[in-house]
PDB file of N, H, CA, C and O in Angstrom:
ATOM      1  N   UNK A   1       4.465   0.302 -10.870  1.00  0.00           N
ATOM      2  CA  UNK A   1       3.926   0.517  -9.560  1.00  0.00           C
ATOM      3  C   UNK A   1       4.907  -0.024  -8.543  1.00  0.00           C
ATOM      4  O   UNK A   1       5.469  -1.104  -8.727  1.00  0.00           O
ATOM      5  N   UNK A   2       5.132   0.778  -7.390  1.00  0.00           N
ATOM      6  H   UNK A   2       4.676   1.655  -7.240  1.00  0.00           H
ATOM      7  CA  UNK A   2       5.612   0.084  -6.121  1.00  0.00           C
ATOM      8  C   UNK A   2       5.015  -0.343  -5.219  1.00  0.00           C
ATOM      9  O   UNK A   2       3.907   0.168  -5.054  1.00  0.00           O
ATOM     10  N   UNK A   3       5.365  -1.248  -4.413  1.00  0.00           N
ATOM     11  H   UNK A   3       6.265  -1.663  -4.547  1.00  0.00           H
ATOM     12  CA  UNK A   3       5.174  -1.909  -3.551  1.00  0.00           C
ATOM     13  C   UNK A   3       5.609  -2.014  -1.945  1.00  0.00           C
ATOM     14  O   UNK A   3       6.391  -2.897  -1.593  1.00  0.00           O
ATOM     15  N   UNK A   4       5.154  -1.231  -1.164  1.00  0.00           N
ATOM     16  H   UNK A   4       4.519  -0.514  -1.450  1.00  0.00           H
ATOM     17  CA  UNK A   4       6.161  -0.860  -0.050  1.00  0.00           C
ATOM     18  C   UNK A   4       5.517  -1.124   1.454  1.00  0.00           C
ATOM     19  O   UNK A   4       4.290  -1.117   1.555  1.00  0.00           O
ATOM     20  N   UNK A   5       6.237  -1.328   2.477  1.00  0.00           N
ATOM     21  H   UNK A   5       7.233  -1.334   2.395  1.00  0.00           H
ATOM     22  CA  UNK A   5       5.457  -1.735   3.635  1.00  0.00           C
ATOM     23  C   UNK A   5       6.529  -0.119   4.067  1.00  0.00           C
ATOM     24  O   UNK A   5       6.639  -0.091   5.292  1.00  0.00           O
ATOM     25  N   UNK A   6       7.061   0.764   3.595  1.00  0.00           N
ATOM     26  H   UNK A   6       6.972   0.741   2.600  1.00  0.00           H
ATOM     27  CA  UNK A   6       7.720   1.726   4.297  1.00  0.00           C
ATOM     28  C   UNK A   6       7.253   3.097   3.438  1.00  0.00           C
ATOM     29  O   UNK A   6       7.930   3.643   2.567  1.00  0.00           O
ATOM     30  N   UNK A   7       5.899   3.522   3.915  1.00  0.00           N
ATOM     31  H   UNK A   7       5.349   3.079   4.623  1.00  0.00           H
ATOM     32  CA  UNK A   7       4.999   4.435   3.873  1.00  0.00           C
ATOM     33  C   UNK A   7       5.426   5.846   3.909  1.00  0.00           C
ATOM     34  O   UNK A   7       4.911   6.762   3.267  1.00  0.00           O
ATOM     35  N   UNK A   8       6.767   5.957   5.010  1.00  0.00           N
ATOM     36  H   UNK A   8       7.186   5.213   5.531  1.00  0.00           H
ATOM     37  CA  UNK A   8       6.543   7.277   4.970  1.00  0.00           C
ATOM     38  C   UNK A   8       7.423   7.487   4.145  1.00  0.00           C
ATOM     39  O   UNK A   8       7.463   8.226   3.161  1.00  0.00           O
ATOM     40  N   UNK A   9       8.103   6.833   4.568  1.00  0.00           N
ATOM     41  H   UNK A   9       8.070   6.232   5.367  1.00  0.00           H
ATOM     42  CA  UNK A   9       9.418   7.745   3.408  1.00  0.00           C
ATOM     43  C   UNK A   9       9.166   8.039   1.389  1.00  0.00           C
ATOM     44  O   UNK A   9       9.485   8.981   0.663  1.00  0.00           O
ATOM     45  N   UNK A  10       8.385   6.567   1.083  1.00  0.00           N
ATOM     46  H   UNK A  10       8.126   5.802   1.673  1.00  0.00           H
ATOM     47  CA  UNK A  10       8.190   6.679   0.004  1.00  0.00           C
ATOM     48  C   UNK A  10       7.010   7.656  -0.536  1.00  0.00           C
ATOM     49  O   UNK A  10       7.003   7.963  -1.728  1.00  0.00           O
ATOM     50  N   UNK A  11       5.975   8.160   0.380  1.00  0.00           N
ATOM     51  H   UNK A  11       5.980   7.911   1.349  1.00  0.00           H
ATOM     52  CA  UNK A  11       4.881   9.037  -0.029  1.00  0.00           C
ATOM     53  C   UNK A  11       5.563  10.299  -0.152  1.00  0.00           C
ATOM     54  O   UNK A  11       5.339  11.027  -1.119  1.00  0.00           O
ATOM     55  N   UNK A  12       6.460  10.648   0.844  1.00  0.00           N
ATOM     56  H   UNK A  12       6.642  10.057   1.629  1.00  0.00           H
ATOM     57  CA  UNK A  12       7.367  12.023   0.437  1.00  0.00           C
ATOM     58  C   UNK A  12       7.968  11.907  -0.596  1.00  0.00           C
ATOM     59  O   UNK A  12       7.573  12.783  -1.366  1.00  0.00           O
ATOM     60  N   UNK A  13       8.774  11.252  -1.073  1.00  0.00           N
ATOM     61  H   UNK A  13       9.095  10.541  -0.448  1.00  0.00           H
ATOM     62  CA  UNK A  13       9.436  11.131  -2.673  1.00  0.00           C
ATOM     63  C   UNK A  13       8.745  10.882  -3.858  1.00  0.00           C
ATOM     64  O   UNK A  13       8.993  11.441  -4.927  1.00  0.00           O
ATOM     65  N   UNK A  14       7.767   9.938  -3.650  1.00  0.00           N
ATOM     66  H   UNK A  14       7.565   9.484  -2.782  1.00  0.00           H
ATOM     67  CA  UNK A  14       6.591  10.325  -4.780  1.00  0.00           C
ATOM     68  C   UNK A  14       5.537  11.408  -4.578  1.00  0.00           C
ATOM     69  O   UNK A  14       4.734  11.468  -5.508  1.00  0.00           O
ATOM     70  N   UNK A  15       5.355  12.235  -3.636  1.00  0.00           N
ATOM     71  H   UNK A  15       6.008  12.186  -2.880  1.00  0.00           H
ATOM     72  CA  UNK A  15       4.316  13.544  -3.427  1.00  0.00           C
ATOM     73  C   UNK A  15       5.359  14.498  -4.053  1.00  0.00           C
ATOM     74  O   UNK A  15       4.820  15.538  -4.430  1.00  0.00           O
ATOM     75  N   UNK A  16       6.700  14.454  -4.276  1.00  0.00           N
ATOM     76  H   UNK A  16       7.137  13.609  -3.969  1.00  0.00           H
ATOM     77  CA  UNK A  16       7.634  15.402  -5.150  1.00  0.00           C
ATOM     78  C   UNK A  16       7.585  15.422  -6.500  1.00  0.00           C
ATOM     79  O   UNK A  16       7.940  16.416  -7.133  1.00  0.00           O
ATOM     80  N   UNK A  17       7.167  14.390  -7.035  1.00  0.00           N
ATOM     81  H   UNK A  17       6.879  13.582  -6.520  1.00  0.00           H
ATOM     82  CA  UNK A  17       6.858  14.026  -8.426  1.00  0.00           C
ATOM     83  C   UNK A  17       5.872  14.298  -9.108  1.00  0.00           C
ATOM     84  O   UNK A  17       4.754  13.990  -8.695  1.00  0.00           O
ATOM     85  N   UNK A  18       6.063  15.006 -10.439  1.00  0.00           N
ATOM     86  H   UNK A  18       6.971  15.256 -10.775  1.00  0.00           H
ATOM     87  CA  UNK A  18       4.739  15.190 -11.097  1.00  0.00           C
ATOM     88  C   UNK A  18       4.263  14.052 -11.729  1.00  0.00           C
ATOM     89  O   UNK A  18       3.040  14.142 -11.825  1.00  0.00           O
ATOM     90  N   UNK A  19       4.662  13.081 -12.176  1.00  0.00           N
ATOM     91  H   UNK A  19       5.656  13.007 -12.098  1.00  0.00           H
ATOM     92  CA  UNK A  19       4.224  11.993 -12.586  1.00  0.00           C
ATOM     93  C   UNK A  19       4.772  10.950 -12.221  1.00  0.00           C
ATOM     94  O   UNK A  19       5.976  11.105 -12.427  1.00  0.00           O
ATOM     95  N   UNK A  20       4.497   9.532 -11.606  1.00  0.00           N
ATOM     96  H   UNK A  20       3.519   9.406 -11.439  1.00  0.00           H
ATOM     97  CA  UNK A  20       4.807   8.546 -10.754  1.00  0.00           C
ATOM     98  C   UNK A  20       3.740   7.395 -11.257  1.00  0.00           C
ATOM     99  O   UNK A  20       2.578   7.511 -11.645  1.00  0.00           O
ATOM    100  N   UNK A  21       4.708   6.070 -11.077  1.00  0.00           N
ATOM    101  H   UNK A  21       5.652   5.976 -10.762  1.00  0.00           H
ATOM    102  CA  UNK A  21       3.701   5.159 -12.088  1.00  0.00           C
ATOM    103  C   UNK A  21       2.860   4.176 -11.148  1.00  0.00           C
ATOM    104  O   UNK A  21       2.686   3.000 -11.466  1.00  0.00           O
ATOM    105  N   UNK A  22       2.220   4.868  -9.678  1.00  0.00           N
ATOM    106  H   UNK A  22       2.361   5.824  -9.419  1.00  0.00           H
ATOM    107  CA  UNK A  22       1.612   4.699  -8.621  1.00  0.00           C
ATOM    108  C   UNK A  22       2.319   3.532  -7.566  1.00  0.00           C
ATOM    109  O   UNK A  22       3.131   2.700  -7.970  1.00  0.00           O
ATOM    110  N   UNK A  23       1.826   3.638  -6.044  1.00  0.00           N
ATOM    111  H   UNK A  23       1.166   4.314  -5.715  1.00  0.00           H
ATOM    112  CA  UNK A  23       2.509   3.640  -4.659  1.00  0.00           C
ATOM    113  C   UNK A  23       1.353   2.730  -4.393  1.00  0.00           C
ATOM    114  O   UNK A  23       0.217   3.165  -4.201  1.00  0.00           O
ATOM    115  N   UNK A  24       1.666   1.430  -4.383  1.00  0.00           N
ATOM    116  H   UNK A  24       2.588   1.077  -4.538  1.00  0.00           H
ATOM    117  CA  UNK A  24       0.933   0.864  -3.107  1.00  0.00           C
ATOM    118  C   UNK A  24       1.502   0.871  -1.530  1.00  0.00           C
ATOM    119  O   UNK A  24       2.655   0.450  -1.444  1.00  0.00           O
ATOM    120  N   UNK A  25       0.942   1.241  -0.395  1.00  0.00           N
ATOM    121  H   UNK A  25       0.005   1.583  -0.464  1.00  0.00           H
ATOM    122  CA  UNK A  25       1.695   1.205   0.570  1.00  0.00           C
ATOM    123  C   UNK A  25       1.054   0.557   1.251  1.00  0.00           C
ATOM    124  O   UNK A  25      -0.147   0.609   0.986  1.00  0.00           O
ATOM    125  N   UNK A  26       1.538  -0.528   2.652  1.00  0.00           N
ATOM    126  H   UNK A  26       2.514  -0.570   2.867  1.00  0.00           H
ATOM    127  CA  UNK A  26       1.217  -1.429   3.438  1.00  0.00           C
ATOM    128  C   UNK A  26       1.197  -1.119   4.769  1.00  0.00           C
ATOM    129  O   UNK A  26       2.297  -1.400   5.246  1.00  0.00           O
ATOM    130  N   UNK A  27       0.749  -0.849   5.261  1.00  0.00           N
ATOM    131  H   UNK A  27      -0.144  -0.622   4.873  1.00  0.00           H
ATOM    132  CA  UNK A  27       0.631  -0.164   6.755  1.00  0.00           C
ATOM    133  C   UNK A  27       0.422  -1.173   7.882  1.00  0.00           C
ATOM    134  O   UNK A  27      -0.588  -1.869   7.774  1.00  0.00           O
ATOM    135  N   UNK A  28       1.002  -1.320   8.669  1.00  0.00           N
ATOM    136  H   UNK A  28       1.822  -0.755   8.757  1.00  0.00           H
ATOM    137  CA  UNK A  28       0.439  -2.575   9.776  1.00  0.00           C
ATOM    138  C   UNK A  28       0.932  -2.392  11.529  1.00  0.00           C
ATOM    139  O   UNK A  28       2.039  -1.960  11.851  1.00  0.00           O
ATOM    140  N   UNK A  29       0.268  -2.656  12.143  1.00  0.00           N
ATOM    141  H   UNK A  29      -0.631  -3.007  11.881  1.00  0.00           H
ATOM    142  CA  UNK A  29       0.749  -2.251  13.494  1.00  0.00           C
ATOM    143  C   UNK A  29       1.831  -2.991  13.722  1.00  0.00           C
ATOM    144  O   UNK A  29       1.876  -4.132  13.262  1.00  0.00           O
ATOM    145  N   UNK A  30       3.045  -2.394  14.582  1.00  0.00           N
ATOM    146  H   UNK A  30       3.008  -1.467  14.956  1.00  0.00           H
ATOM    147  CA  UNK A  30       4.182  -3.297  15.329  1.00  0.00           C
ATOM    148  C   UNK A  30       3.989  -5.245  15.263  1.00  0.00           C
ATOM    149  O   UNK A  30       3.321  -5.898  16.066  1.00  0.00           O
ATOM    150  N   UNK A  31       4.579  -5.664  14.386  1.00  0.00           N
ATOM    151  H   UNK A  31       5.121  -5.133  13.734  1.00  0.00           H
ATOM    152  CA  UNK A  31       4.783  -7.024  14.685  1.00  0.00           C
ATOM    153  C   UNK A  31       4.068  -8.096  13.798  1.00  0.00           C
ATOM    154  O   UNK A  31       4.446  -9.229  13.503  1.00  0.00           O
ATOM    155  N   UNK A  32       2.797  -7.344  13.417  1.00  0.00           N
ATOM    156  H   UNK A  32       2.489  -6.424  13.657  1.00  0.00           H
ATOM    157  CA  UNK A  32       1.887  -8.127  12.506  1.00  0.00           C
ATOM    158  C   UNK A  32       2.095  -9.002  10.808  1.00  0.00           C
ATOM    159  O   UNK A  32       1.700 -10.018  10.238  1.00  0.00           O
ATOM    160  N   UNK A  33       3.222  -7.477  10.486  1.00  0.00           N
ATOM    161  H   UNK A  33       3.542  -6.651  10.949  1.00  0.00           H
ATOM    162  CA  UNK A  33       3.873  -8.406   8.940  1.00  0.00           C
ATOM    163  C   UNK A  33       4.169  -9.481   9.167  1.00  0.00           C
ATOM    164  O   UNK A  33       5.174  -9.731   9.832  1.00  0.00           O
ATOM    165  N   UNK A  34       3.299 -10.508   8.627  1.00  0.00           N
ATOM    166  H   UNK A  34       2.483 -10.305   8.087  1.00  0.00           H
ATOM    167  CA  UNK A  34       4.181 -11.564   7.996  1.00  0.00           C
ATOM    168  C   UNK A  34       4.146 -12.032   6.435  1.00  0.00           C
ATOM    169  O   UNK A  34       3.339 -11.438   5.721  1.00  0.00           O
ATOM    170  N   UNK A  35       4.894 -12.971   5.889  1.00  0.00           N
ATOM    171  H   UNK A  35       5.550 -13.454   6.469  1.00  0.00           H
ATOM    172  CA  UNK A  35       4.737 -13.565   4.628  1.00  0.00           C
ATOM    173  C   UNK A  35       3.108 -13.504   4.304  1.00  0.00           C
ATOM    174  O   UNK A  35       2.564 -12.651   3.603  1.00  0.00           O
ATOM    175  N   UNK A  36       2.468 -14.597   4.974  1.00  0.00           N
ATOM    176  H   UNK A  36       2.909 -15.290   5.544  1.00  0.00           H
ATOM    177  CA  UNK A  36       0.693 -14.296   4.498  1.00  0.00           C
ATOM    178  C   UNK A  36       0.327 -12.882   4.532  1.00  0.00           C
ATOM    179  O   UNK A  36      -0.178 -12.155   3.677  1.00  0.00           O
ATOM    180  N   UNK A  37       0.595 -12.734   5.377  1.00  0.00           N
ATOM    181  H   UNK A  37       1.005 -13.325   6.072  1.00  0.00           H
ATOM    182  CA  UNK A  37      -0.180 -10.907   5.736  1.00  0.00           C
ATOM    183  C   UNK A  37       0.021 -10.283   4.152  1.00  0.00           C
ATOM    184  O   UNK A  37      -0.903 -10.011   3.386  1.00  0.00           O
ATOM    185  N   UNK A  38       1.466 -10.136   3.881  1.00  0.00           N
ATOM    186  H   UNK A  38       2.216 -10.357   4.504  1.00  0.00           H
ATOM    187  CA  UNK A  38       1.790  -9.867   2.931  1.00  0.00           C
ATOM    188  C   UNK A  38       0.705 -10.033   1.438  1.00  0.00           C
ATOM    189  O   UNK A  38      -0.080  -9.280   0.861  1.00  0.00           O
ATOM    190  N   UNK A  39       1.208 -11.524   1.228  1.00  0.00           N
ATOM    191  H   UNK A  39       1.845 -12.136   1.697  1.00  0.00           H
ATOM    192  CA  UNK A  39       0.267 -11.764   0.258  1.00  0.00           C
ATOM    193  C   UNK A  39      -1.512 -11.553   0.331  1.00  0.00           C
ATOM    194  O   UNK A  39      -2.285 -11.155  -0.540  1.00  0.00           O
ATOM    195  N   UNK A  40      -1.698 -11.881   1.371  1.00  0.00           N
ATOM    196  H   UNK A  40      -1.069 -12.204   2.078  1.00  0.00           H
ATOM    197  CA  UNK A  40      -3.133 -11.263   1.803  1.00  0.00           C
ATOM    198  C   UNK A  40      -3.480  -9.892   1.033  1.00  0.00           C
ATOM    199  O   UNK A  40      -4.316  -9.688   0.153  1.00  0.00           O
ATOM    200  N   UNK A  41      -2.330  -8.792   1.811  1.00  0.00           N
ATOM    201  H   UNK A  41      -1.651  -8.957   2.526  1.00  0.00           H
ATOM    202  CA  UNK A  41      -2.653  -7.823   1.254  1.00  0.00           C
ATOM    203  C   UNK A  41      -2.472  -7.513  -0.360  1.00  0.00           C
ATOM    204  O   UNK A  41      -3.373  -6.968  -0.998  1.00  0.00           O
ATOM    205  N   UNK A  42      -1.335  -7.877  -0.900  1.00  0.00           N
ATOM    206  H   UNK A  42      -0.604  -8.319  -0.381  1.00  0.00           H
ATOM    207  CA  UNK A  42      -1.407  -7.549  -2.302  1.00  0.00           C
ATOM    208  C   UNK A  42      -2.429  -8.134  -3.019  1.00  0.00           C
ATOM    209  O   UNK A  42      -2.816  -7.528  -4.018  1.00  0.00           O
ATOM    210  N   UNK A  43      -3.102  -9.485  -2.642  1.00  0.00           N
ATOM    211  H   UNK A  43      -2.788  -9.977  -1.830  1.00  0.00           H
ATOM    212  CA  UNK A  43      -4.578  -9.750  -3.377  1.00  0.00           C
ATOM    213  C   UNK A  43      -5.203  -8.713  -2.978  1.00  0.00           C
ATOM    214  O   UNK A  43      -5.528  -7.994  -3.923  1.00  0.00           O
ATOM    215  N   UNK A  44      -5.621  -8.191  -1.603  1.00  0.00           N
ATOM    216  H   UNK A  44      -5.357  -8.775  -0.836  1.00  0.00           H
ATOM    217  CA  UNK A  44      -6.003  -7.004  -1.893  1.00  0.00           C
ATOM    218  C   UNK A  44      -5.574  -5.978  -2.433  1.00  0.00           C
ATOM    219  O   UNK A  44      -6.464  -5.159  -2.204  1.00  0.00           O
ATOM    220  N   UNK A  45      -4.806  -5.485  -2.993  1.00  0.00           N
ATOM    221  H   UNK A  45      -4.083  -6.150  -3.179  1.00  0.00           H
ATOM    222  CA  UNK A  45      -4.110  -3.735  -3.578  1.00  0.00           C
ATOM    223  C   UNK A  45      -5.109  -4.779  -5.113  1.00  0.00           C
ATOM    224  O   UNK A  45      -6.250  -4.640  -5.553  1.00  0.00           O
ATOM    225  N   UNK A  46      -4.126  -5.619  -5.442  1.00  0.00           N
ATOM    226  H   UNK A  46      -3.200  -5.733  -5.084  1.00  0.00           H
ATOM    227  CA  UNK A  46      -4.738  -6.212  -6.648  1.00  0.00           C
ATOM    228  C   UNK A  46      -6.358  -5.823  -7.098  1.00  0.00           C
ATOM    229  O   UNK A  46      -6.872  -5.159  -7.997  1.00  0.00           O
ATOM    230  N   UNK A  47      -6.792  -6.542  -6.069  1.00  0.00           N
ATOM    231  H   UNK A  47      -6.375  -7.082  -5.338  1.00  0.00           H
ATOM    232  CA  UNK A  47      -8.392  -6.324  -6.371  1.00  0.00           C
ATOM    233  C   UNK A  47      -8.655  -5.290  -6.449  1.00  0.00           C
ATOM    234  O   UNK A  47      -9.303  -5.071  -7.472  1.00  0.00           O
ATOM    235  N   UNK A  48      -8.398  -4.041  -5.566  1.00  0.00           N
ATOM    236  H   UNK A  48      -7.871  -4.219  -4.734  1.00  0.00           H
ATOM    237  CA  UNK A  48      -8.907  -2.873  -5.478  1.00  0.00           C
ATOM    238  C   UNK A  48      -8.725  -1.870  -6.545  1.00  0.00           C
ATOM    239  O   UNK A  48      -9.518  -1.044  -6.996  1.00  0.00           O
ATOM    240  N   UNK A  49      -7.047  -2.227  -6.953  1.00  0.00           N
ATOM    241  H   UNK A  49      -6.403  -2.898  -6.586  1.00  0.00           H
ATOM    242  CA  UNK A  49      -6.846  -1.695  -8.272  1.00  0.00           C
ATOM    243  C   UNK A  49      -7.546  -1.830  -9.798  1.00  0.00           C
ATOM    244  O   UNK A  49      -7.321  -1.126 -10.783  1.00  0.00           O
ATOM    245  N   UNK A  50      -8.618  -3.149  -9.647  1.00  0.00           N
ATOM    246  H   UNK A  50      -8.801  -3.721  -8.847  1.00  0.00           H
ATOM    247  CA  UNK A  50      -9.317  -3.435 -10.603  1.00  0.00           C
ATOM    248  C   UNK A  50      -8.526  -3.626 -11.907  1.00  0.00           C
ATOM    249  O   UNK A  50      -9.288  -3.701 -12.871  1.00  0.00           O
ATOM    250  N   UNK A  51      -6.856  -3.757 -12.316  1.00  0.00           N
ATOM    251  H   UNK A  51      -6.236  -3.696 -11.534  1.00  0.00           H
ATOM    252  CA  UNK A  51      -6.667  -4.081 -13.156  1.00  0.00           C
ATOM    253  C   UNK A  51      -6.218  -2.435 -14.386  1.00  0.00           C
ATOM    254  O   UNK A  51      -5.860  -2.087 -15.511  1.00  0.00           O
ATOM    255  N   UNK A  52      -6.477  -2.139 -13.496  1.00  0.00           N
ATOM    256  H   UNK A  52      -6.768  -2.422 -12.582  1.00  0.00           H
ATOM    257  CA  UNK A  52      -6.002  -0.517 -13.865  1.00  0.00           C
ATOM    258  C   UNK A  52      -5.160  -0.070 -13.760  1.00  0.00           C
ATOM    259  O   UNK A  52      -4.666  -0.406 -12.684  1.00  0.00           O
ATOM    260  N   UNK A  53      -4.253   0.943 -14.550  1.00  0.00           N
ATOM    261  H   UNK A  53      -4.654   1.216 -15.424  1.00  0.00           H
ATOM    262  CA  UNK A  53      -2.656   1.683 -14.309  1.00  0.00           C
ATOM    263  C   UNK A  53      -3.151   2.492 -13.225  1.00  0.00           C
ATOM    264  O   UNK A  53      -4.351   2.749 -13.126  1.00  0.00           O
ATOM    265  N   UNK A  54      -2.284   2.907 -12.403  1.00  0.00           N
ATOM    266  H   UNK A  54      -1.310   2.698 -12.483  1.00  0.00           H
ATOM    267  CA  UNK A  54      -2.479   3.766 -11.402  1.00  0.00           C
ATOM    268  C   UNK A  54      -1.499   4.837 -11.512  1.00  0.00           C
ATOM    269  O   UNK A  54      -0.848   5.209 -10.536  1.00  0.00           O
ATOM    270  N   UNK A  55      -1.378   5.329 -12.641  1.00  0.00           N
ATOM    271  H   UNK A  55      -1.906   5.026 -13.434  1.00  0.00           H
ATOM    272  CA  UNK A  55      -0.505   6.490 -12.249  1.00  0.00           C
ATOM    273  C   UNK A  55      -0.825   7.551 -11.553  1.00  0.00           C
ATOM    274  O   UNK A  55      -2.038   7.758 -11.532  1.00  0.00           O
ATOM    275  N   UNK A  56       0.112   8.635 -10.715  1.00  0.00           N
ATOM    276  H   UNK A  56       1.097   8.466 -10.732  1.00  0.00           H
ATOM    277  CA  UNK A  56       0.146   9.043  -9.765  1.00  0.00           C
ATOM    278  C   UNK A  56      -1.185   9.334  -8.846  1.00  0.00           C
ATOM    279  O   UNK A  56      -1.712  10.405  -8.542  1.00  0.00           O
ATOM    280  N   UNK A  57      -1.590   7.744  -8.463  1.00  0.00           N
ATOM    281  H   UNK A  57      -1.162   6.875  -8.711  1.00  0.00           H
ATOM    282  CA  UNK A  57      -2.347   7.188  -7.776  1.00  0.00           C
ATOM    283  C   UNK A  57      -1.414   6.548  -6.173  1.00  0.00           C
ATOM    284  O   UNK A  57      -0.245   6.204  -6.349  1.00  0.00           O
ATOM    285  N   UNK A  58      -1.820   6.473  -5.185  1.00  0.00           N
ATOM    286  H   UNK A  58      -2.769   6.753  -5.043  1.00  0.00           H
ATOM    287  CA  UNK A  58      -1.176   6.342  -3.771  1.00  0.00           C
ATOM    288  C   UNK A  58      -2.570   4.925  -3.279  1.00  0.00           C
ATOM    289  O   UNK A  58      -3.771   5.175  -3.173  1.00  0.00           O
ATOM    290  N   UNK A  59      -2.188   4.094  -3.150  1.00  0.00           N
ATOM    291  H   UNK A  59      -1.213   3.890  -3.236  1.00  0.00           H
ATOM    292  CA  UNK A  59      -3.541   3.023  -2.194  1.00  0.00           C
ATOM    293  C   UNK A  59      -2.699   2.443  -1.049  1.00  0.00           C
ATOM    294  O   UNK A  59      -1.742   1.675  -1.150  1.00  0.00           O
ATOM    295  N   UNK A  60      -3.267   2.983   0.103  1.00  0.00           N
ATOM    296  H   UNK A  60      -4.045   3.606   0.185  1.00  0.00           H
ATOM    297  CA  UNK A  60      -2.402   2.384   1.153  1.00  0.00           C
ATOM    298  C   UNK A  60      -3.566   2.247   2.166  1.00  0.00           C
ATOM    299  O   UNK A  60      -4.367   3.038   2.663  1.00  0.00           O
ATOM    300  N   UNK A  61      -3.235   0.397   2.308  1.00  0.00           N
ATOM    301  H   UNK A  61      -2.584  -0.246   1.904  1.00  0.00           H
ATOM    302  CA  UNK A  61      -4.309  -0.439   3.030  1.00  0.00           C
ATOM    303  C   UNK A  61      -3.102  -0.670   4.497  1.00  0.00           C
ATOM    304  O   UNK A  61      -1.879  -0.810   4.488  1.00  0.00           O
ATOM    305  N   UNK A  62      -3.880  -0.637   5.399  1.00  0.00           N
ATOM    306  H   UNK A  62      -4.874  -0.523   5.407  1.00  0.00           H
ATOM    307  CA  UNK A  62      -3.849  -0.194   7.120  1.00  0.00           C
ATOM    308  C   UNK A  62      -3.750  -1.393   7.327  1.00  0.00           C
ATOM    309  O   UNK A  62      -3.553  -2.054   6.308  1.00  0.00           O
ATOM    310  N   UNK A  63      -3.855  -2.366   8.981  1.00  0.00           N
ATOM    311  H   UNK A  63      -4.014  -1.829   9.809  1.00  0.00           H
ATOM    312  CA  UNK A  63      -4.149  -2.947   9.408  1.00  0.00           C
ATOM    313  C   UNK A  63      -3.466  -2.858  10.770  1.00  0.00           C
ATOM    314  O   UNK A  63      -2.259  -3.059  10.912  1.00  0.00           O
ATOM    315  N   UNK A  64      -4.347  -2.528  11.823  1.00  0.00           N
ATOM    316  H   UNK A  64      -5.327  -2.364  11.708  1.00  0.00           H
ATOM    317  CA  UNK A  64      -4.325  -1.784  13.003  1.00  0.00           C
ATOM    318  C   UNK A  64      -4.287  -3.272  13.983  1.00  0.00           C
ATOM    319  O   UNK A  64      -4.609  -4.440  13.769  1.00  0.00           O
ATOM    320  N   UNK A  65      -3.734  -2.548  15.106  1.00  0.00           N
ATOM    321  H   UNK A  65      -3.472  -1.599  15.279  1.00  0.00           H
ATOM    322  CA  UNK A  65      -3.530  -3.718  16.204  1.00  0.00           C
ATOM    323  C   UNK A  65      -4.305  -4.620  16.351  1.00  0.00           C
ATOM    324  O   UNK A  65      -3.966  -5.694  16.850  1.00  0.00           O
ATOM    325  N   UNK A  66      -5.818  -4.288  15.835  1.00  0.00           N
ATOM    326  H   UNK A  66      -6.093  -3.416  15.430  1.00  0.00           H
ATOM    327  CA  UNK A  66      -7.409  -5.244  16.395  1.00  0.00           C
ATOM    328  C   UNK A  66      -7.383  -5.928  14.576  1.00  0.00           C
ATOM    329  O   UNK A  66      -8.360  -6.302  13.927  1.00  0.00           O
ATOM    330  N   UNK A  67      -6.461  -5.910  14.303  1.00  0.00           N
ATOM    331  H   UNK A  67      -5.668  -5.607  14.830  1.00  0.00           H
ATOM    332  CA  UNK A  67      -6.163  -6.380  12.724  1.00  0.00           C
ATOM    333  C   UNK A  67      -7.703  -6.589  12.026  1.00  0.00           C
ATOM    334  O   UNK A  67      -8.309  -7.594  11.656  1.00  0.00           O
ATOM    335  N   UNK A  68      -8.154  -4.606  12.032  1.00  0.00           N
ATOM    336  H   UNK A  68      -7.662  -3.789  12.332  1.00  0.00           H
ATOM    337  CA  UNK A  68      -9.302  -4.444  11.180  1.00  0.00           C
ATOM    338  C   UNK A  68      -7.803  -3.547   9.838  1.00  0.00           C
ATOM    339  O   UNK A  68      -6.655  -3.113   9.930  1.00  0.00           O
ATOM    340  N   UNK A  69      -9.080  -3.765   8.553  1.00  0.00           N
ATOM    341  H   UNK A  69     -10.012  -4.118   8.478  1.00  0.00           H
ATOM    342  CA  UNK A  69      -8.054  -3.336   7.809  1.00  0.00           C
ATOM    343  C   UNK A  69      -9.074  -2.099   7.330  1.00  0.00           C
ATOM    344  O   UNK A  69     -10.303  -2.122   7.272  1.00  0.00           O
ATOM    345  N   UNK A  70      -8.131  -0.987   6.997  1.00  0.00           N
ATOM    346  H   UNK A  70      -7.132  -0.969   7.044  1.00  0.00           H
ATOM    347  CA  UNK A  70      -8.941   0.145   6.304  1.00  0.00           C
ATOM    348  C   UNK A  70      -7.780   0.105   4.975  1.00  0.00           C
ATOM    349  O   UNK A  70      -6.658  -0.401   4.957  1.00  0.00           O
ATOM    350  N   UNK A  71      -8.597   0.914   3.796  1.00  0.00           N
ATOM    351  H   UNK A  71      -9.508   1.325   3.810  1.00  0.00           H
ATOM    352  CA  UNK A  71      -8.416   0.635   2.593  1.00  0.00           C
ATOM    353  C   UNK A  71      -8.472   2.330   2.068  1.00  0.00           C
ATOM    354  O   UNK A  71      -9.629   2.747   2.031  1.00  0.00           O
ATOM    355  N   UNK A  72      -7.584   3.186   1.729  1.00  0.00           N
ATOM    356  H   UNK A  72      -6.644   2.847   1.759  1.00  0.00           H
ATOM    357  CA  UNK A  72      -7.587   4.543   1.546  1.00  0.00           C
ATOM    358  C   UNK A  72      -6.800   4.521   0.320  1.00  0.00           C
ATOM    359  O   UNK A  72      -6.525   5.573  -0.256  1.00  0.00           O
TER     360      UNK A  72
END
């Protein structure tokens, strides 16, 4: 699985692929990444993934200027 805070580029190169060993992507408004944020979020991808392979599976968790997070 990857791990990426750079969404677009990597969903186009794995949406080319027939099989991909799944994309977590990190989405966040201008300025907000930081180190915690970070780890914050991968406990979340973690959890959400339940411990499961994700192959050509995509989970990309948001977190918008009012730092609500959506989870897709």
């Amino acid at each position: 699985m990857l791990v990426t805070h750079n969404t677009t580029d990597f969903r186009g190169l794995y949406g080319r692929e027939e099989l991909h060993v799944g994309l977590v992507a990190f989405n966040t408004a201008p300025g907000l990444m930081s180190l915690d944020l970070q780890r914050r979020l991968f406990l979340l991808a973690l959890s959400e993934l339940g411990g499961e392979e994700a192959w050509n599976e995509v989970l990309e968790i948001t977190v918008d200027v009012e730092r609500t997070v959506t989870i897709h």
